[in-house]
Short mmCIF file of the C-alpha atoms (twelve columns), coordinates in Angstrom:
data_MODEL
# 
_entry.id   MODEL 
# 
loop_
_atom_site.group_PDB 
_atom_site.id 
_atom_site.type_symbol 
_atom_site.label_atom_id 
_atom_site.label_alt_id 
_atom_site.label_comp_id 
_atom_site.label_asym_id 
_atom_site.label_seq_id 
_atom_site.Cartn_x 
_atom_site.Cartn_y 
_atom_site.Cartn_z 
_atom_site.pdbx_PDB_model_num 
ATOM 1   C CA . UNK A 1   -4.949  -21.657 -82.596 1 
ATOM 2   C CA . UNK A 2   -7.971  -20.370 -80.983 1 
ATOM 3   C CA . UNK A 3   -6.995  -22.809 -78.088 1 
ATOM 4   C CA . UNK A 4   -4.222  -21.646 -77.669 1 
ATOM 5   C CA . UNK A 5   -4.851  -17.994 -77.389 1 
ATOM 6   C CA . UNK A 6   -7.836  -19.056 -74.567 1 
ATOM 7   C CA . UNK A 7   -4.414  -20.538 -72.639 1 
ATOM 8   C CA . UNK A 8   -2.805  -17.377 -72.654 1 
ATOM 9   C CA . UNK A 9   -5.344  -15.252 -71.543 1 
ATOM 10  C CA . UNK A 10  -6.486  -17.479 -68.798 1 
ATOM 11  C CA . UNK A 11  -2.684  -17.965 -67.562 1 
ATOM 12  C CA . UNK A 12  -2.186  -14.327 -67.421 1 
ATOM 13  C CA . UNK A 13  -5.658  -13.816 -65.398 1 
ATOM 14  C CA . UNK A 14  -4.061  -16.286 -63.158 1 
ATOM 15  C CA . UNK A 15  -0.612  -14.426 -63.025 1 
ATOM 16  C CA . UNK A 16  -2.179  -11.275 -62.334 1 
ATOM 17  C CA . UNK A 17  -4.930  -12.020 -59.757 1 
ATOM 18  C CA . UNK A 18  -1.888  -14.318 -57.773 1 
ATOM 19  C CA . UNK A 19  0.664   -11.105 -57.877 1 
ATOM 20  C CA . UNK A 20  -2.335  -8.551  -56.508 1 
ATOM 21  C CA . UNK A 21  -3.648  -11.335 -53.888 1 
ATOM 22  C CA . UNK A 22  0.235   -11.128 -52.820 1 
ATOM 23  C CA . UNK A 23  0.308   -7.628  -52.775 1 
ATOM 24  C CA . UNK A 24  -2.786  -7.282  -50.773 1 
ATOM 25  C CA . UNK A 25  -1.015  -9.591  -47.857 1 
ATOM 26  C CA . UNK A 26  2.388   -7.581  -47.791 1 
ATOM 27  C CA . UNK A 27  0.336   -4.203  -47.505 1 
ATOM 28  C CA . UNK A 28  -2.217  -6.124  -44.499 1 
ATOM 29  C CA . UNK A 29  0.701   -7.429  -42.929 1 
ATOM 30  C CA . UNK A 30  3.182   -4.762  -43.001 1 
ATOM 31  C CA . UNK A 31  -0.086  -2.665  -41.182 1 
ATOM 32  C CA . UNK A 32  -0.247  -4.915  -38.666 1 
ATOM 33  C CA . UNK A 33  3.381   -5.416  -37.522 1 
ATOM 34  C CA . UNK A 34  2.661   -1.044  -37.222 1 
ATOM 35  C CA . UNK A 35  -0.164  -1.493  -35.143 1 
ATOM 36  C CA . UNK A 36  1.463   -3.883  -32.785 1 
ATOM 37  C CA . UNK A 37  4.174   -1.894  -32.508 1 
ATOM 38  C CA . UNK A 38  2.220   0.873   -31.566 1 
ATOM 39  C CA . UNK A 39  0.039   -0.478  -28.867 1 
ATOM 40  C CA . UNK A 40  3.353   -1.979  -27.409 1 
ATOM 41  C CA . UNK A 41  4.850   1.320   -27.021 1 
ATOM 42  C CA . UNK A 42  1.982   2.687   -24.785 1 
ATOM 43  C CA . UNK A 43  2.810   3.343   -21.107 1 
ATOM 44  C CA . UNK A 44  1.203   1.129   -18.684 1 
ATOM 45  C CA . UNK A 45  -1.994  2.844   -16.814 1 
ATOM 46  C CA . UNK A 46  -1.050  4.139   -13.268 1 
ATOM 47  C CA . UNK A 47  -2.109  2.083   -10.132 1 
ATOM 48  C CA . UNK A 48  -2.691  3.479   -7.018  1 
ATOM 49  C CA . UNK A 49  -0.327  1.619   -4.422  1 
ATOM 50  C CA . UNK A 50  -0.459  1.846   -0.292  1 
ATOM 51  C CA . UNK A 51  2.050   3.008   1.739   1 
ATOM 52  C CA . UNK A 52  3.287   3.002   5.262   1 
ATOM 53  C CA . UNK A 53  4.757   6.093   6.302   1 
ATOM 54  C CA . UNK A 54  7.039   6.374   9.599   1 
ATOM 55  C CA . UNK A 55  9.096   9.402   11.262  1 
ATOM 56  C CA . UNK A 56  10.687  9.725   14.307  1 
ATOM 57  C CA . UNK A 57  13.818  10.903  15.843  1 
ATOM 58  C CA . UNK A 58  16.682  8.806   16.728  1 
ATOM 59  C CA . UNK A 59  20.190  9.313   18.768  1 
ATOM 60  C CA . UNK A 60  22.730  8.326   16.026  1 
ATOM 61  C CA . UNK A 61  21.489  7.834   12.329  1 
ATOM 62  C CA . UNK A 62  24.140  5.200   11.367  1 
ATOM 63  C CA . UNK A 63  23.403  3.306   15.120  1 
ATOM 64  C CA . UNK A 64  19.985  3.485   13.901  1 
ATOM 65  C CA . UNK A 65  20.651  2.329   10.009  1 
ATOM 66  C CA . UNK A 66  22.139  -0.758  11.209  1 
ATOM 67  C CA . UNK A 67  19.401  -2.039  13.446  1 
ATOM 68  C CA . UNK A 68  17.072  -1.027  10.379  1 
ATOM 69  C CA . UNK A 69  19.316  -3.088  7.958   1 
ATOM 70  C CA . UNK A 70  19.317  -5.870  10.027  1 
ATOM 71  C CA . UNK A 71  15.646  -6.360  10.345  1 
ATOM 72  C CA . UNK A 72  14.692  -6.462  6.537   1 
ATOM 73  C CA . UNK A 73  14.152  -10.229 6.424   1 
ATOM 74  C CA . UNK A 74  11.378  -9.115  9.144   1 
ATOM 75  C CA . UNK A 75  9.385   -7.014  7.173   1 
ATOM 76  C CA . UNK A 76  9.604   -8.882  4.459   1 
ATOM 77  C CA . UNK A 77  7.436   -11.694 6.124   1 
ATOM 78  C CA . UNK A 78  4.584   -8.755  6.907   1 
ATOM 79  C CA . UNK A 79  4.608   -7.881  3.361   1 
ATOM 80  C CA . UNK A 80  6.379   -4.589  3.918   1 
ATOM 81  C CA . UNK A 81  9.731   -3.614  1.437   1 
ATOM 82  C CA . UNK A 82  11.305  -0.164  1.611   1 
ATOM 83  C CA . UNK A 83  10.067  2.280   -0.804  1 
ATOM 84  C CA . UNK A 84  12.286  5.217   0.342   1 
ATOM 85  C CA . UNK A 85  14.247  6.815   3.047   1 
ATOM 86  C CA . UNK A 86  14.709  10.444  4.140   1 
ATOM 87  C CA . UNK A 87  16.644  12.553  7.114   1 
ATOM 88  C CA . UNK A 88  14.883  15.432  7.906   1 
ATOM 89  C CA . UNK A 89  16.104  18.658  5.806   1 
ATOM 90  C CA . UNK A 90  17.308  20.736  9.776   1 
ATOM 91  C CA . UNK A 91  17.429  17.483  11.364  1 
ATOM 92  C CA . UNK A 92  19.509  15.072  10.169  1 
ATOM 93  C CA . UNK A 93  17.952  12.719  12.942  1 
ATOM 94  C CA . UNK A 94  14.465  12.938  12.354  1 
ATOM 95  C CA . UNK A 95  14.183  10.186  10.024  1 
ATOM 96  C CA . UNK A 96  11.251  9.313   7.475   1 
ATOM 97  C CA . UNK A 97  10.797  5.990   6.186   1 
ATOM 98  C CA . UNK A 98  8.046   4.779   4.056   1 
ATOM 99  C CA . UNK A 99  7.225   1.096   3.232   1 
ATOM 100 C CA . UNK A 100 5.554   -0.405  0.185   1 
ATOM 101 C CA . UNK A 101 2.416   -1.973  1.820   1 
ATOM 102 C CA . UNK A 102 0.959   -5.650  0.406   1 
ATOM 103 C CA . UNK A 103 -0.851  -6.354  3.180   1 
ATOM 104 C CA . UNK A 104 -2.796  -3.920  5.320   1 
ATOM 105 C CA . UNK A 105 -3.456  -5.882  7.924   1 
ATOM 106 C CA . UNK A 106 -0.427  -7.738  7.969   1 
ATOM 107 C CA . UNK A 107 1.432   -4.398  8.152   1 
ATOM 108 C CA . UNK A 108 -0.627  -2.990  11.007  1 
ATOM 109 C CA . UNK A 109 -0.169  -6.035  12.962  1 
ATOM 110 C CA . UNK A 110 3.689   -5.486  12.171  1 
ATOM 111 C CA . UNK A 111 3.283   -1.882  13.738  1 
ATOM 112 C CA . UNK A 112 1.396   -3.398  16.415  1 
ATOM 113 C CA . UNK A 113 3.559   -5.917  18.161  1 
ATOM 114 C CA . UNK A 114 5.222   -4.447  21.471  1 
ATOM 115 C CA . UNK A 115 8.730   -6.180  20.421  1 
ATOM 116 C CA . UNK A 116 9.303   -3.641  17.907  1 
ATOM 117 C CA . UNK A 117 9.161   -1.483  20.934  1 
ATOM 118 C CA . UNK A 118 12.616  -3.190  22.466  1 
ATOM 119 C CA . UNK A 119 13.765  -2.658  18.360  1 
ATOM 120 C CA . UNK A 120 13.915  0.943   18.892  1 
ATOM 121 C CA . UNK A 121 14.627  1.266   21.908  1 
ATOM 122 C CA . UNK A 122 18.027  -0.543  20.964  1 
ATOM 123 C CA . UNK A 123 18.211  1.322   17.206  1 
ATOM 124 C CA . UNK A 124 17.945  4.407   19.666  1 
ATOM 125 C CA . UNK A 125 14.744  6.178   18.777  1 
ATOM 126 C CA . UNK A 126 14.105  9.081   20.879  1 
ATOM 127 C CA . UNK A 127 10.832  9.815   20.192  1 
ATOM 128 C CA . UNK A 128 6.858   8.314   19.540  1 
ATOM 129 C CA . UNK A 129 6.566   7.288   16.120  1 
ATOM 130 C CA . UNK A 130 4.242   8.611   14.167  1 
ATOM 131 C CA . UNK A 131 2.479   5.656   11.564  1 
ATOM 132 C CA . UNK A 132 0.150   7.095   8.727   1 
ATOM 133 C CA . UNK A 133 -1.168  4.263   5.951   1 
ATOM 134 C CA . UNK A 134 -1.655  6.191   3.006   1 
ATOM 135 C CA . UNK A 135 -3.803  4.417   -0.392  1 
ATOM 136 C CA . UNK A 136 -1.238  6.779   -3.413  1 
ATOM 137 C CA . UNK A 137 -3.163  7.965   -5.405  1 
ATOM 138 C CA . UNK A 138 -1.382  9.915   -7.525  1 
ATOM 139 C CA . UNK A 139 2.032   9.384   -8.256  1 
ATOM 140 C CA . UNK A 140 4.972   11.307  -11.062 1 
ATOM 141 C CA . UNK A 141 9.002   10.755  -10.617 1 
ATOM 142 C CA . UNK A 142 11.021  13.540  -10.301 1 
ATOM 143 C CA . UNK A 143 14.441  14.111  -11.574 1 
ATOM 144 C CA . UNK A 144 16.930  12.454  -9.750  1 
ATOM 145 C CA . UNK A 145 19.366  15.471  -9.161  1 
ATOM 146 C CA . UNK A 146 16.340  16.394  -6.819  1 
ATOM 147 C CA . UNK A 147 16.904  14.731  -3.264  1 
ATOM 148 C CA . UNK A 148 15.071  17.564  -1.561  1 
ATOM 149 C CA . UNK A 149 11.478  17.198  -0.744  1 
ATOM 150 C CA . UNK A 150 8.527   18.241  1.301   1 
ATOM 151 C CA . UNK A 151 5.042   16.761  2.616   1 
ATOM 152 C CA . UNK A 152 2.022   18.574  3.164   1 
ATOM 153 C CA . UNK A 153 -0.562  17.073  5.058   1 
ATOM 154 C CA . UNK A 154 -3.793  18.401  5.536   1 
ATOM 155 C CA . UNK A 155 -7.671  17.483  5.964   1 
ATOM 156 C CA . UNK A 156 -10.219 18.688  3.386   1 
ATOM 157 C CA . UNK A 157 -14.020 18.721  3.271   1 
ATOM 158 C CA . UNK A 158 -14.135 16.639  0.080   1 
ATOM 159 C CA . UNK A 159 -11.429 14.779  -1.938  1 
ATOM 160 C CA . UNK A 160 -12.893 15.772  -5.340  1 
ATOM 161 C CA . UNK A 161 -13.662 19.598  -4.732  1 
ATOM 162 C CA . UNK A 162 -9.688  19.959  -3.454  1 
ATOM 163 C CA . UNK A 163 -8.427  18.465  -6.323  1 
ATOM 164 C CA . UNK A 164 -10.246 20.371  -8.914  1 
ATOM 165 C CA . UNK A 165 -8.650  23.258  -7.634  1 
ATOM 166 C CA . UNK A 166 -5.169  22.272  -7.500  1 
ATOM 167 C CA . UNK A 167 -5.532  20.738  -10.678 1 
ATOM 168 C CA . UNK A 168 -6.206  23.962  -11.714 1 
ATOM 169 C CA . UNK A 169 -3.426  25.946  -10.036 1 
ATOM 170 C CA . UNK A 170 -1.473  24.210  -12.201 1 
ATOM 171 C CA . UNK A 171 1.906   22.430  -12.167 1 
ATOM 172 C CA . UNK A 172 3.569   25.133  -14.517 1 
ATOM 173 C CA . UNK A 173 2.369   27.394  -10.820 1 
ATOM 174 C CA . UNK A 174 4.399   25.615  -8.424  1 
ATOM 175 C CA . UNK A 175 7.285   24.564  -10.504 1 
ATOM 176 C CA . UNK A 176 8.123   28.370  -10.925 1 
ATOM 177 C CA . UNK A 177 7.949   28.478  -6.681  1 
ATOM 178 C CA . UNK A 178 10.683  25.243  -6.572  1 
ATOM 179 C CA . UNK A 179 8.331   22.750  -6.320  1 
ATOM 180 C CA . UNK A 180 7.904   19.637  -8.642  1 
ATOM 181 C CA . UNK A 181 5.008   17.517  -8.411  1 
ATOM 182 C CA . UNK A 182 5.460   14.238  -6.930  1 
ATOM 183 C CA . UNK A 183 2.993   12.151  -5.091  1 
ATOM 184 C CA . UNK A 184 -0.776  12.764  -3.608  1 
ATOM 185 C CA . UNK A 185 -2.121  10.009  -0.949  1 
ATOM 186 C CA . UNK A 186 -5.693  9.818   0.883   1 
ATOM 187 C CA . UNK A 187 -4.997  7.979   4.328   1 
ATOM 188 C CA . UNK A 188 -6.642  4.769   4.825   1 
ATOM 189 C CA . UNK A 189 -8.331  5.424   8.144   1 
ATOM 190 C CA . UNK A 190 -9.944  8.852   6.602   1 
ATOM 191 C CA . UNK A 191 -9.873  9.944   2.897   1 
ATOM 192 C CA . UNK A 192 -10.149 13.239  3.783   1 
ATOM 193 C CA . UNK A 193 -6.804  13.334  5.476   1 
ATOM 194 C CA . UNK A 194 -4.388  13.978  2.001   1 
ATOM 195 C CA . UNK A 195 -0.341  14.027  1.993   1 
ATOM 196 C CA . UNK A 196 0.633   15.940  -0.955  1 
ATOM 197 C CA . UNK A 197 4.260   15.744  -1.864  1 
ATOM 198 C CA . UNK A 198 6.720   17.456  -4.066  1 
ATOM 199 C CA . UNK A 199 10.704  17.231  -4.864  1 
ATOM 200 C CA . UNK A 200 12.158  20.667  -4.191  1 
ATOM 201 C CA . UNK A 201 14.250  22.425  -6.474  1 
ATOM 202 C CA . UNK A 202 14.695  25.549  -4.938  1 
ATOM 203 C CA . UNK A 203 14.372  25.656  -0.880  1 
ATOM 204 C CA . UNK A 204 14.411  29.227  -0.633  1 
ATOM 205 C CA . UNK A 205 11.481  29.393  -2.934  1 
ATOM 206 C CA . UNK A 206 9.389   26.871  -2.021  1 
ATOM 207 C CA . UNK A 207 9.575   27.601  1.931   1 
ATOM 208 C CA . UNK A 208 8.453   31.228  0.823   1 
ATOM 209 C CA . UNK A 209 5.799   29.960  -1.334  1 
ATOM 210 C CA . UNK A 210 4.166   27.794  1.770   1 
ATOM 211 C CA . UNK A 211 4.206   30.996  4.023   1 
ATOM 212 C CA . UNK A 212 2.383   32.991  1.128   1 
ATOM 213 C CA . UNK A 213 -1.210  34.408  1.217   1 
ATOM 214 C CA . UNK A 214 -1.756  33.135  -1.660  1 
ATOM 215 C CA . UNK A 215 -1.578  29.721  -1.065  1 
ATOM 216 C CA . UNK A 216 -3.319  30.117  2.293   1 
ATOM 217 C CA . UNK A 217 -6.647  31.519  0.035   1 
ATOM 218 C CA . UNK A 218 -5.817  29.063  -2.674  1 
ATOM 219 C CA . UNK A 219 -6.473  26.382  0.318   1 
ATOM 220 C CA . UNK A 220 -9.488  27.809  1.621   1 
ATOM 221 C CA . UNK A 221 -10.977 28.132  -1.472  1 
ATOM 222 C CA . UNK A 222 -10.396 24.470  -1.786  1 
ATOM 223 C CA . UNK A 223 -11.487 23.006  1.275   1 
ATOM 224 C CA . UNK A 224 -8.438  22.802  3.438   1 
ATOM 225 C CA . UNK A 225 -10.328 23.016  7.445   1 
ATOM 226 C CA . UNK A 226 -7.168  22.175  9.148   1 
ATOM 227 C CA . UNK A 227 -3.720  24.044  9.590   1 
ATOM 228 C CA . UNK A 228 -0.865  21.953  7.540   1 
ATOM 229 C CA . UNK A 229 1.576   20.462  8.682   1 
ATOM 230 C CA . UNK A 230 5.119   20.743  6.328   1 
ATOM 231 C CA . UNK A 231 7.986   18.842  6.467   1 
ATOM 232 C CA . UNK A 232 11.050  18.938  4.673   1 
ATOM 233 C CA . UNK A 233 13.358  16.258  4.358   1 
ATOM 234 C CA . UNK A 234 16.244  14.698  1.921   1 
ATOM 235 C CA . UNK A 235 16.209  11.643  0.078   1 
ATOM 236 C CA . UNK A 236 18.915  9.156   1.101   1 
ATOM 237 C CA . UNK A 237 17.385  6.069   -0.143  1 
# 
């Protein structure tokens, strides 16, 4: 008898240390699948990417579009893919294109050779391009409705000091004058030459804003040793 009740006991120690050894691995695994999911939902850390940026004028946009089209294959082999496209904002003919860079050199060299010369001449260019290779630094997208934008490029004493103070001006700041943060790029050739751009949501606004005193002590306070150079133009690509 005394046997038997030692069975019992021991079979229920069993029974109970197997359920709670259970128990312990649905509670450890049901926290992990959390974790995972967690960590998986995380946005990816920004990159800083380089960019070719090129304006000029041209004759006929469309003329011009089709000679562009036709010559994608081409730029593909220098490592250079069309990040956007823009027609200036009071001329629909000044044209800015900018190309996702893989290859610095490779992309210089493609800016470089004298037949792309002949390329324009035929696409009907009208004016000297100007080429800036820009390292992004800082990059947001804007809401699509937005097609509007405008570029600001100027040269500061220090990268660091300038930044501190728009950081500080604020987004909230230049939303209220029509202007959405965007992108802010250090050229390659001299980090102290910065292109800061923002999608426009109200033109009327943010032209005012760029003419105000303001801003012009807001710049001087940050650095800013060079008069800026604005340009407004609309997405079309």
């Amino acid at each position: 008898m005394k046997t038997t009740f030692t069975m019992i006991a021991l079979m229920a120690i069993f029974t109970f240390t197997s359920c709670k050894k259970e128990s312990d691995k649905e509670v450890t695994t049901e926290t992990t699948v959390t974790d995972t999911t967690a960590v998986a939902d995380e946005a990816p850390a920004f990159e800083p990417f380089q960019v070719m940026a090129i304006s000029y004028t041209v004759k006929n946009y469309e003329v011009w579009k089709k000679v562009f089209d036709e010559r994608e294959s081409t730029r593909a082999e220098s490592g250079l893919t069309t990040r956007a496209l823009a027609r200036g904002t009071d001329n629909p003919n000044k044209i800015y294109l900018f190309l996702n860079v893989a290859d610095m050199q490779k992309a210089k060299e493609y800016a470089a050779n004298p037949k792309l010369k002949e390329v324009r001449k035929t696409a009907g260019v009208t004016s000297e391009p100007e080429v800036i290779y820009s390292n992004v630094v800082r990059f947001e997208e804007s809401p699509a409705e937005f097609k509007d934008r405008v570029r600001v490029s100027i040269k500061i004493k220090d990268f660091d000091a300038w930044r501190k103070v728009y950081d500080a001006e604020g987004k909230e700041i230049r939303l209220a004058n029509g202007l959405i943060d965007r992108a802010i790029a250090q050229s390659i050739d001299d980090p102290n030459m910065i292109y800061v751009t923002f999608a426009v949501s109200n033109m009327t606004k943010a032209k005012t804003y760029m003419k105000a005193p303001e801003l012009k002590k807001l710049m001087t306070e940050a650095g800013v040793i060079s008069k800026p150079v604005i340009d407004f133009y609309t997405s079309v690509l």
